[in-house]
MDAnalysis code that builds the backbone (N, CA, C; Angstrom):
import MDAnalysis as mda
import numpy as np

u = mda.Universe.empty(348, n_residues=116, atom_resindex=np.repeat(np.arange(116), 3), trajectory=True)
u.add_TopologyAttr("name", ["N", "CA", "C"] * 116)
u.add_TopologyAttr("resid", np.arange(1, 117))
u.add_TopologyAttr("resname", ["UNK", "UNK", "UNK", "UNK", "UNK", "UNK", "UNK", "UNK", "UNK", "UNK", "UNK", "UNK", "UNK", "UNK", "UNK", "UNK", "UNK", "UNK", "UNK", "UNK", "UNK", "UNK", "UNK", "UNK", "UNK", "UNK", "UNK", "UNK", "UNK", "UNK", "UNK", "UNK", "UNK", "UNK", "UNK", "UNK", "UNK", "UNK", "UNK", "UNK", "UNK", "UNK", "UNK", "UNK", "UNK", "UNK", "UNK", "UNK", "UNK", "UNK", "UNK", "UNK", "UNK", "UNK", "UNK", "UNK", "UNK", "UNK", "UNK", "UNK", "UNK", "UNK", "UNK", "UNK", "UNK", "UNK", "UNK", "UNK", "UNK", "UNK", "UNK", "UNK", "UNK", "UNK", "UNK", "UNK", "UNK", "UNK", "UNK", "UNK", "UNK", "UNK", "UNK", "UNK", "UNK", "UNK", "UNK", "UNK", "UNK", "UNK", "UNK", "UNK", "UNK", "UNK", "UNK", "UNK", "UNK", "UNK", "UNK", "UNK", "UNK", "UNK", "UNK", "UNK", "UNK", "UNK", "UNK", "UNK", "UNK", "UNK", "UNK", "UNK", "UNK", "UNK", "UNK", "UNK"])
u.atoms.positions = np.array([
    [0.853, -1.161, 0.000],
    [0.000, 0.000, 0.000],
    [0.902, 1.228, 0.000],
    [0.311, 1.820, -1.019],
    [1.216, 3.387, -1.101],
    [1.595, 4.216, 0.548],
    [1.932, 5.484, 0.576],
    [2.381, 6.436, 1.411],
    [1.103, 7.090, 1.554],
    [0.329, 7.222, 0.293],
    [-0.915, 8.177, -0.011],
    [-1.967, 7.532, 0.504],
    [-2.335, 6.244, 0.722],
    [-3.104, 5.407, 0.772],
    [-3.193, 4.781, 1.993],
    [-2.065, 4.411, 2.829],
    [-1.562, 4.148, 4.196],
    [-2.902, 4.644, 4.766],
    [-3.671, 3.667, 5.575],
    [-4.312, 3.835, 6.857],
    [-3.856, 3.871, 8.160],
    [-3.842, 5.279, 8.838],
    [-3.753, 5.351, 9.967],
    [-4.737, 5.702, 10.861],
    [-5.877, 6.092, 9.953],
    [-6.376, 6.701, 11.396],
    [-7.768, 5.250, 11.452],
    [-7.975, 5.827, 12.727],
    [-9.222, 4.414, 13.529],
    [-10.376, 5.070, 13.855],
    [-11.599, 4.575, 13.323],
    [-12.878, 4.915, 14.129],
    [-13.612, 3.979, 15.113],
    [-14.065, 4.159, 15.817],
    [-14.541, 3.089, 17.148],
    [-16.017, 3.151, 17.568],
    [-17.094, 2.683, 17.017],
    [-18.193, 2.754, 17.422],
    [-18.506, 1.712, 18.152],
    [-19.585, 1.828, 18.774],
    [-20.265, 1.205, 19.764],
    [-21.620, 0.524, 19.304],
    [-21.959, -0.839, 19.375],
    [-22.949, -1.258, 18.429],
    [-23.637, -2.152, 19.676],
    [-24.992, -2.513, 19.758],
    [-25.604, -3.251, 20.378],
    [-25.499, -5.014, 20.332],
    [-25.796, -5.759, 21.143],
    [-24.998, -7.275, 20.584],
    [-26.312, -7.614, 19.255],
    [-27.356, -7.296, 19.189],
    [-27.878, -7.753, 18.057],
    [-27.447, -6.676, 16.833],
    [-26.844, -5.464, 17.203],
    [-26.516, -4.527, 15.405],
    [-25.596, -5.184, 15.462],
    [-24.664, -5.955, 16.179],
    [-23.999, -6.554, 16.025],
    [-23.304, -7.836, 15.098],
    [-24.735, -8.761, 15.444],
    [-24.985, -9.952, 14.916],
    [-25.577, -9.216, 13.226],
    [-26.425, -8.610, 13.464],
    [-27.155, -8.163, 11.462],
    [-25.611, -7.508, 11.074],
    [-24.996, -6.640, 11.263],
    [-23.658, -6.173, 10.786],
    [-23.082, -7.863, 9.910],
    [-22.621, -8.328, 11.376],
    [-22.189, -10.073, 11.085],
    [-22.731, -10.548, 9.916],
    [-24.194, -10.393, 10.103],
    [-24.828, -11.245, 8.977],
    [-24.802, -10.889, 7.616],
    [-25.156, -9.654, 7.310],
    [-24.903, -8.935, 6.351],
    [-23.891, -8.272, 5.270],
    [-22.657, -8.589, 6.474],
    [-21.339, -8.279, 5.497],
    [-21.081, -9.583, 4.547],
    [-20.450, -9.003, 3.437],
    [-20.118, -9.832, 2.454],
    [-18.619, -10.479, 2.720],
    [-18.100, -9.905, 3.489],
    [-16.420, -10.415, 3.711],
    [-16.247, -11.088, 4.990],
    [-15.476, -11.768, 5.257],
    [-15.352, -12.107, 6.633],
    [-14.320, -11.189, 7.862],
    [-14.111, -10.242, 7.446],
    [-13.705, -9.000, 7.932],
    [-14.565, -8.128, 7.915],
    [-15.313, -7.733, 8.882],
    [-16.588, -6.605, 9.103],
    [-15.958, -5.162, 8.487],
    [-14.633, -4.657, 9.140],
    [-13.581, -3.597, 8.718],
    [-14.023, -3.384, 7.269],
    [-13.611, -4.405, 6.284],
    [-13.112, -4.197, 5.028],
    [-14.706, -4.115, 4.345],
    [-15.513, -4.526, 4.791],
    [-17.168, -4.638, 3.995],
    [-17.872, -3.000, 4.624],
    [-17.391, -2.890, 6.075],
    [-18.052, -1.250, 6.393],
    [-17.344, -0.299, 5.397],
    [-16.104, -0.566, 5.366],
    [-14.982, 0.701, 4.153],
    [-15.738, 0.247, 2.702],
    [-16.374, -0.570, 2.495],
    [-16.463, -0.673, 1.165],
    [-17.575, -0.241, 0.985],
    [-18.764, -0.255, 1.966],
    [-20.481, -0.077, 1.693],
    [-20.214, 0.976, 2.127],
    [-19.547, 1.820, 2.749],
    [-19.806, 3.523, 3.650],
    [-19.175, 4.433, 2.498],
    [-18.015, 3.924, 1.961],
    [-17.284, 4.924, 1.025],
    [-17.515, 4.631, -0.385],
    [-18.700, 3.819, -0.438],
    [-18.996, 3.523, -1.929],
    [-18.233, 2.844, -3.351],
    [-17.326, 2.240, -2.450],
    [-16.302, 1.619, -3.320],
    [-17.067, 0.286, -4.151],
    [-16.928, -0.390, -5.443],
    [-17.294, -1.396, -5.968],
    [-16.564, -2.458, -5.332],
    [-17.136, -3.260, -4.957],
    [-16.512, -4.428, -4.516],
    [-15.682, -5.224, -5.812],
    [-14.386, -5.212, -5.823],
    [-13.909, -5.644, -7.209],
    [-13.208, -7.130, -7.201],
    [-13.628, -7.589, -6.353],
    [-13.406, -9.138, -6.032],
    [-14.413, -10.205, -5.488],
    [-14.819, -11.208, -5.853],
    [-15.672, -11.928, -5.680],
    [-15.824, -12.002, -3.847],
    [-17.020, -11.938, -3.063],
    [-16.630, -12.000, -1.620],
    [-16.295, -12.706, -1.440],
    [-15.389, -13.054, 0.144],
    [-15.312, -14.561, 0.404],
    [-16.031, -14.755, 1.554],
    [-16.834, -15.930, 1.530],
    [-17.752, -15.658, 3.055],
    [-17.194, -16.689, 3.992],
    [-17.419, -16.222, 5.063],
    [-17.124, -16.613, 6.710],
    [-17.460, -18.574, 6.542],
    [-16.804, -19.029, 7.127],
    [-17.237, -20.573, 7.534],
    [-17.340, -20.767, 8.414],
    [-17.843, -21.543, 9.594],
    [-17.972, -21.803, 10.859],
    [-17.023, -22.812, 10.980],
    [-15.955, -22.223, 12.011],
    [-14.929, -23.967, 12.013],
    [-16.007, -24.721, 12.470],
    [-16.800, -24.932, 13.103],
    [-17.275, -25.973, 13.593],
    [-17.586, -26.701, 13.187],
    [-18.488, -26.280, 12.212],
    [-19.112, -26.656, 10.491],
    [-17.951, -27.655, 9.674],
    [-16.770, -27.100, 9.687],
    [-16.075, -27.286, 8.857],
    [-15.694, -28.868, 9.673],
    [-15.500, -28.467, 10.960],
    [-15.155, -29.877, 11.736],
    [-16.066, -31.148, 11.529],
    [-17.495, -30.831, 11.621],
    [-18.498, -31.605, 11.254],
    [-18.626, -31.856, 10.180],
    [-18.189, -31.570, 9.047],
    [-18.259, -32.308, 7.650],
    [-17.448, -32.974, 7.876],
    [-15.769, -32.221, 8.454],
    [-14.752, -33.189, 8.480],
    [-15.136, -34.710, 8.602],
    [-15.748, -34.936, 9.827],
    [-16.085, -35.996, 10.382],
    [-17.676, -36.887, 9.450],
    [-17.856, -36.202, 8.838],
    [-18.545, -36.843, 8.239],
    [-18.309, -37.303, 6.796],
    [-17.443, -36.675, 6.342],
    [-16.400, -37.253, 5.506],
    [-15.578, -38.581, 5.730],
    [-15.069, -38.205, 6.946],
    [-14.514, -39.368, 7.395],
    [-15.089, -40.671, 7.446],
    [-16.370, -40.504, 7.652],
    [-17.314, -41.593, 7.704],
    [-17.506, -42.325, 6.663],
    [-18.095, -40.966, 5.410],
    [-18.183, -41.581, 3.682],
    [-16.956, -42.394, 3.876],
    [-15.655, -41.770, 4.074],
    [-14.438, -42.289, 3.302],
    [-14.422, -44.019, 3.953],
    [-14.333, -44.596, 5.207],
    [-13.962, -45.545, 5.771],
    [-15.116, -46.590, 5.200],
    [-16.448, -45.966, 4.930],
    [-17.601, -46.822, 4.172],
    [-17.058, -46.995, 2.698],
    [-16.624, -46.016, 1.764],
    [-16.249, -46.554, 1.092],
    [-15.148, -47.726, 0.824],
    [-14.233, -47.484, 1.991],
    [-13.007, -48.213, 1.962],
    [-13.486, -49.676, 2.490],
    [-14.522, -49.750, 3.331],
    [-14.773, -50.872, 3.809],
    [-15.665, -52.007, 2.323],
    [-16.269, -50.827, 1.554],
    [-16.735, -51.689, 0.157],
    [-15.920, -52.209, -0.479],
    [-14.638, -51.367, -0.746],
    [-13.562, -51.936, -1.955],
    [-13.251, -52.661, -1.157],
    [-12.512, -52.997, 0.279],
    [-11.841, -54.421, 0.832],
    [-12.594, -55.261, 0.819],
    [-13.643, -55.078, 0.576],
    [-14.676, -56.358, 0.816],
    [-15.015, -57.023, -0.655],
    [-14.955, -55.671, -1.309],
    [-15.462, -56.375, -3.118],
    [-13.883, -57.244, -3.533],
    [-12.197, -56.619, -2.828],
    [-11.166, -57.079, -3.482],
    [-11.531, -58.868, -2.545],
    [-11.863, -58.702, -1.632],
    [-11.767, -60.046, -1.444],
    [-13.109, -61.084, -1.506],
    [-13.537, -60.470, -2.564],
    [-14.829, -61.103, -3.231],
    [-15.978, -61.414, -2.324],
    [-15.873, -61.003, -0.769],
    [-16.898, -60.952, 0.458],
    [-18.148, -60.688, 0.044],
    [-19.190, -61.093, 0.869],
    [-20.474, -60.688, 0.639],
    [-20.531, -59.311, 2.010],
    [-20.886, -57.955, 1.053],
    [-20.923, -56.944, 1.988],
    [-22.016, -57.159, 2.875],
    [-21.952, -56.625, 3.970],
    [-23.272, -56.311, 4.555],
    [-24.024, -54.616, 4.971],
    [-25.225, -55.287, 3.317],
    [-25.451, -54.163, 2.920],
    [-26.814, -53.324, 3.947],
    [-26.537, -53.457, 4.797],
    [-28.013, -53.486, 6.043],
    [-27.035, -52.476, 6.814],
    [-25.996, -53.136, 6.989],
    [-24.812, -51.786, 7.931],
    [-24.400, -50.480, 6.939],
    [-24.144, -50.809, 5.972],
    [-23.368, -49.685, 4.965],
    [-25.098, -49.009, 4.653],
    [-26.265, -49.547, 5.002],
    [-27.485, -48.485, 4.527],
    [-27.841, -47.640, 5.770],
    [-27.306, -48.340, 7.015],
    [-27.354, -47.488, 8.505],
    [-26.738, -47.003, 8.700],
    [-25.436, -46.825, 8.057],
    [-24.584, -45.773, 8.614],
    [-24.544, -44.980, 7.436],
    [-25.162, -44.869, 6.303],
    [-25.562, -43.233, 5.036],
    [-26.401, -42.961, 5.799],
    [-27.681, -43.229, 6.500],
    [-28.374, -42.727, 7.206],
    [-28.472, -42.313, 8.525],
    [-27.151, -42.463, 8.691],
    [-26.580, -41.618, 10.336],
    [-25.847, -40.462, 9.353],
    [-25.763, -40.681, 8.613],
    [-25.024, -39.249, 7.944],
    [-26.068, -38.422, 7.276],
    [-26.621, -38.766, 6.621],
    [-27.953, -38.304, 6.185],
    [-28.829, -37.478, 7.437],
    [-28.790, -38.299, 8.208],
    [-29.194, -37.617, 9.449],
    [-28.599, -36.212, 9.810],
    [-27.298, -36.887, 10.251],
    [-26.563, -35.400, 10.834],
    [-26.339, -34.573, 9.392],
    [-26.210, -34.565, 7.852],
    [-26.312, -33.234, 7.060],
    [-28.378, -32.976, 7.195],
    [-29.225, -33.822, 7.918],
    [-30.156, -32.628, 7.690],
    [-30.040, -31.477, 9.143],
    [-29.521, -32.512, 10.051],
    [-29.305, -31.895, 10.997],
    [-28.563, -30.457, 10.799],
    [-27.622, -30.668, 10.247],
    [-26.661, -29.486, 9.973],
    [-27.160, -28.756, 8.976],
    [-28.342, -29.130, 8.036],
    [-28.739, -27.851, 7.223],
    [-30.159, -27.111, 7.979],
    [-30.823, -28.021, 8.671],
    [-31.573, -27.257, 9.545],
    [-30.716, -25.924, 10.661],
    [-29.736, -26.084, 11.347],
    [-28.764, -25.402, 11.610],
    [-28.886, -24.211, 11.082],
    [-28.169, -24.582, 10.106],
    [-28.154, -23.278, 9.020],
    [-29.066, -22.223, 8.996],
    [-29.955, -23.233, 8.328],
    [-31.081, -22.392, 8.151],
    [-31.500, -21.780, 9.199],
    [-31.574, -22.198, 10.364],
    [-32.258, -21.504, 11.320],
    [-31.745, -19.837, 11.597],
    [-30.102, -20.247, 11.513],
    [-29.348, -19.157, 11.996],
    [-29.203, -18.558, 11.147],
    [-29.223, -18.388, 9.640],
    [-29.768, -17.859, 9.025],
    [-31.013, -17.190, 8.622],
    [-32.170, -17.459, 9.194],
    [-33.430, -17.050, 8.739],
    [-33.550, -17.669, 6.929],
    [-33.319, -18.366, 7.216],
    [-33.256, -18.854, 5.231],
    [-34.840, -19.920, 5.285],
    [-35.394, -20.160, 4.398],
    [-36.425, -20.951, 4.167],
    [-35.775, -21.651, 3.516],
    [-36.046, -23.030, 3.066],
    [-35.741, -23.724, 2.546],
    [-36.368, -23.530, 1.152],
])
């Protein structure tokens, strides 16, 4: 950043915990800073946003990934050694996952206000 351009100075407002949360919700960046400088001073946003993820979220797919992956792995060892799968377990455990992504898109939605 230029000499001309250099930010130094700071403004400090005081916001309520819910202008808080709509601020949160409403910015397009995951830096509140950089989305207030851009909507207050009228600048075009000249980069696609990037939006916020919830680690938590991110942890819970993790793990449910993990799940797909070991189901799949448990099909191929079983098809390389020509086994009869048992397909009653591998349909109960997509539907413990199935479960927890509706779980986790109800989530969403909620905390979002989104309708489905």
């Amino acid at each position: 950043m230029s000499e001309q351009h250099k930010r130094t100075k700071q403004i400090i407002i005081r916001v309520s915990e819910d202008e808080y949360h709509q601020l949160l919700e409403n910015s397009l960046y995951p830096r509140l800073a950089t989305w207030i400088r851009e909507t207050c001073l009228g600048k075009k946003i000249s980069k696609k946003p990037t939006h916020y993820t919830d680690k938590n979220l991110l942890a819970w797919l993790g793990r449910l990934n993990g799940n797909l992956n070991q189901i799949a792995k448990y099909i191929n060892v079983q098809n390389k050694a020509k086994n009869q799968i048992d397909v009653l377990k591998i349909i109960a455990e997509l539907a413990l996952i199935r479960a927890s992504l509706d779980q986790l898109l109800e989530i969403q939605y909620a905390d979002k206000n989104i309708q489905k």
